[in-house]
C-alpha positions in Angstrom: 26.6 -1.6 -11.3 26.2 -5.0 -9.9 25.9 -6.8 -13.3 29.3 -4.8 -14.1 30.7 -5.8 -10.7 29.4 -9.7 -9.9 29.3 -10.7 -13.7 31.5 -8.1 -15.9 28.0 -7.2 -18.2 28.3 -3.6 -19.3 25.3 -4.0 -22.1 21.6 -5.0 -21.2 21.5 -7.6 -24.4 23.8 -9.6 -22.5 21.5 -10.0 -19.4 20.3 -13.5 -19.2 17.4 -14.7 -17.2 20.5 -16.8 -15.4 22.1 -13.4 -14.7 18.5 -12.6 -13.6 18.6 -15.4 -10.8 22.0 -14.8 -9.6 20.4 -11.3 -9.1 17.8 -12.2 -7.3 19.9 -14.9 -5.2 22.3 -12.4 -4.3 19.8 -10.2 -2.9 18.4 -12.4 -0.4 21.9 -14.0 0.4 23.5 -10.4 0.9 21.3 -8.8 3.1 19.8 -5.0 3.4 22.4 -2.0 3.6 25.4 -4.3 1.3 25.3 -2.8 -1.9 25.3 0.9 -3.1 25.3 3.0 -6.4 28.3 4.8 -5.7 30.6 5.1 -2.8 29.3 8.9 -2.0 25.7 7.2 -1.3 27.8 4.4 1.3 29.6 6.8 2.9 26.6 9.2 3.9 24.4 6.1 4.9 26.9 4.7 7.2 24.9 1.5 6.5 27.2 -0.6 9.4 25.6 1.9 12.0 21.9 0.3 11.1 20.6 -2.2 13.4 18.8 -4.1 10.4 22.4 -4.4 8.7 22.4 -7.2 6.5 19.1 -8.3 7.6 17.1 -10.7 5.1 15.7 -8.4 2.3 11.8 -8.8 2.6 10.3 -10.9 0.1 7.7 -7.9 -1.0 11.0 -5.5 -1.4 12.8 -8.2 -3.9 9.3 -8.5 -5.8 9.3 -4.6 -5.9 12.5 -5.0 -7.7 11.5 -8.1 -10.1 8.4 -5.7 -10.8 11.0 -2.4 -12.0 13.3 -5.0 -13.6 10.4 -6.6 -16.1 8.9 -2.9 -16.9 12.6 -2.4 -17.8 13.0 -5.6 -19.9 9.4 -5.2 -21.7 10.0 -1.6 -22.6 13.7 -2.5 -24.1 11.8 -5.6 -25.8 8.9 -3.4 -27.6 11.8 -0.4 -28.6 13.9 -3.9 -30.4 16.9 -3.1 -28.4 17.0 -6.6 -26.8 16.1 -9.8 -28.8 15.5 -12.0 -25.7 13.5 -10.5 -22.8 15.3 -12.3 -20.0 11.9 -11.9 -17.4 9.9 -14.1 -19.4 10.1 -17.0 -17.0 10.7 -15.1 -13.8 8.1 -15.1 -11.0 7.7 -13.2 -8.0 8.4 -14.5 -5.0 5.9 -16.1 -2.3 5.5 -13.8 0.6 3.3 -15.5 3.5 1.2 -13.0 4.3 -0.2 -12.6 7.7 -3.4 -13.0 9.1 -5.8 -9.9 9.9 -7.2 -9.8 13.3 -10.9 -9.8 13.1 -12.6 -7.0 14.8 -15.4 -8.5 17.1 -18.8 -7.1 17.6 -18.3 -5.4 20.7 -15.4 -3.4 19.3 -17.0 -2.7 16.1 -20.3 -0.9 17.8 -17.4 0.8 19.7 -15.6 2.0 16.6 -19.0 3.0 14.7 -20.5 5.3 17.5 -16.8 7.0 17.8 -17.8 8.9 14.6 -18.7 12.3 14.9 -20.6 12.7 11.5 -21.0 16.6 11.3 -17.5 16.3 10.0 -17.6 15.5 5.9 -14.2 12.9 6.1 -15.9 11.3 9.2 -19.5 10.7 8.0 -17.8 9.9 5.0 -15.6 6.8 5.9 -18.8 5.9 8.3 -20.6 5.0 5.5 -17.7 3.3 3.6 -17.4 1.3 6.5 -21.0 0.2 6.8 -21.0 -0.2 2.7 -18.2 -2.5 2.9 -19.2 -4.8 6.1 -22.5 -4.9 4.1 -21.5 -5.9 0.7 -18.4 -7.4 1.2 -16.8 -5.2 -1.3 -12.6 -4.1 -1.2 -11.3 -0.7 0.3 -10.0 -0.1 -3.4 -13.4 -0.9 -5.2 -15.3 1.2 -2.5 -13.2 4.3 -2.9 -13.8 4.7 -6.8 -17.6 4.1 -6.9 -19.7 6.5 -8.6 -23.2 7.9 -8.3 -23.6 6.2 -11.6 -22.7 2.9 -9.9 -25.1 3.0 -7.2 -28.5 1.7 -7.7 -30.7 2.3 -4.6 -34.1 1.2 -6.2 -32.4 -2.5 -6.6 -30.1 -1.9 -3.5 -26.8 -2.6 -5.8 -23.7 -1.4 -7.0 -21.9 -2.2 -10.4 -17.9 -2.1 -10.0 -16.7 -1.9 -13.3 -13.4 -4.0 -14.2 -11.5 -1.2 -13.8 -11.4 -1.2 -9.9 -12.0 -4.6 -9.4 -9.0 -7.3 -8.2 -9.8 -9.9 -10.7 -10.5 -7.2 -13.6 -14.0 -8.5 -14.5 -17.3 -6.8 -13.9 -19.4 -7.4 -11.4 -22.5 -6.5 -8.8 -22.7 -6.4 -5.1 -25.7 -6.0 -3.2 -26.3 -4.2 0.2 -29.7 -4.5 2.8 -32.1 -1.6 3.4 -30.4 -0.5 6.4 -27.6 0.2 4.2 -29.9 1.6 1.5 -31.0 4.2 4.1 -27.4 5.2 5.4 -26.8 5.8 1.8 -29.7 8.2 0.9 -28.3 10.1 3.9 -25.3 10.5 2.7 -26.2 11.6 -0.7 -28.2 14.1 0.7 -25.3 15.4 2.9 -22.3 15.2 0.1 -24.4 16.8 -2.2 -24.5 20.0 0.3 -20.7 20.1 0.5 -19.4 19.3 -2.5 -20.3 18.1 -6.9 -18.4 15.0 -7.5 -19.9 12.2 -9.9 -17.7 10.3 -7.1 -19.8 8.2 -4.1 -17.3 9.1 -1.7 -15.3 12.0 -2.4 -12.7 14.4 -0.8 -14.5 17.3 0.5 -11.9 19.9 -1.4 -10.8 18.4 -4.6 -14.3 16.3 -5.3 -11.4 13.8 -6.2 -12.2 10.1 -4.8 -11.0 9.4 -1.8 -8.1 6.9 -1.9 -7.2 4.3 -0.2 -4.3 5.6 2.1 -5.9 8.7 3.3 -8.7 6.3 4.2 -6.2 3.7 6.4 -4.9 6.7 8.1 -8.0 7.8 9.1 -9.3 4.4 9.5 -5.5 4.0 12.6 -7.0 7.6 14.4 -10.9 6.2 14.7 -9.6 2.7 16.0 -7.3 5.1 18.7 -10.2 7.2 19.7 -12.0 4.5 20.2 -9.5 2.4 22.4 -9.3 -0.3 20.3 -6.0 -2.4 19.1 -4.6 -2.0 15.7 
């Protein structure tokens, strides 16, 4: 609609990576709430009424869009219906990401004698929490380990490439305290549930994933009358 609109194109093998720009340009000129598929969608929006109308578009919502546009353009490319994949040369923009707010050690002896570990979730995300200030390891690469990852003779954990940010292999170590949390919890997941996954959901024996775990992660810093 808006290459038919802004640049009279009604054919995707006319889409330039110029056309691309102006697209992109246009987005962060225009503002949120200006442009709709159809007049029905406007209309029952009442986009004006909003108080972020025409506020900037976010830099991570255009890159959301960049993202959609060069699945688009690669899957046109690989079918042959375009002979020139107009993404080629388009980046995603910079978004300045802010800071985290380290969590002192007062707080954090706060947060971890909040958990009430008779419940599976919370003795759960305890030790994911202790796993991770040990190791060092991501929220995403600590969610999909397996039993078959976990060495506790050698006190390490392989992460395969498929979990891990910078798709390589590698191994992360943790201390005997961590060792012993772990043989703990091993003992007590085994009692509630078969999953070949470390840290499971307690119904499904799926891994836990990594929003279910931030949510939880909000309620326990509440409880515990600590800042988000």
């Amino acid at each position: 609609k808006w290459c038919m609109e802004a640049m009279n194109i009604d054919s995707v093998d006319k889409i330039s990576e110029a056309v691309v720009r102006r697209y992109i340009n246009d987005l962060q000129e225009r503002g949120k709430y200006t442009f709709y598929c159809n007049e029905q969608a406007k209309e029952s929006n009442f986009p004006a009424r909003r108080r972020d109308y025409r506020q900037p578009v976010s830099a991570v919502t255009i890159n959301n869009y960049i993202r959609n546009l060069r699945a688009f353009f690669n899957w046109l490319e690989i079918d042959y219906v375009i002979k020139k994949n107009p993404m080629k040369k388009v980046r995603q923009l910079k978004v300045n990401r802010k800071a985290k707010e380290y969590i002192s050690d007062e707080d954090f002896r706060k947060l971890i004698s909040s958990f009430d570990k008779s419940y599976f979730s919370e003795h759960r995300d305890f030790v994911m929490i202790m796993l991770m200030i040990d190791s060092g390891m991501r929220l995403g690469e600590c969610s999909c380990i397996t039993t078959d990852d976990l060495n506790l003779t050698k006190r390490h954990i392989f992460l395969s490439a498929d979990i891990t940010k910078g798709r390589k292999d590698r191994i992360v170590y943790f201390s005997t305290k961590t060792e012993f949390i772990l043989r703990r919890w091993l003992q007590y997941k085994d009692r509630y549930v078969e999953s070949d996954y470390l840290f499971p959901k307690k119904h499904t024996g799926a891994h836990v994933d990594v929003h279910t775990f931030e949510t939880n992660f909000k309620s326990y810093l509440r409880r515990a009358g600590i800042n988000e």
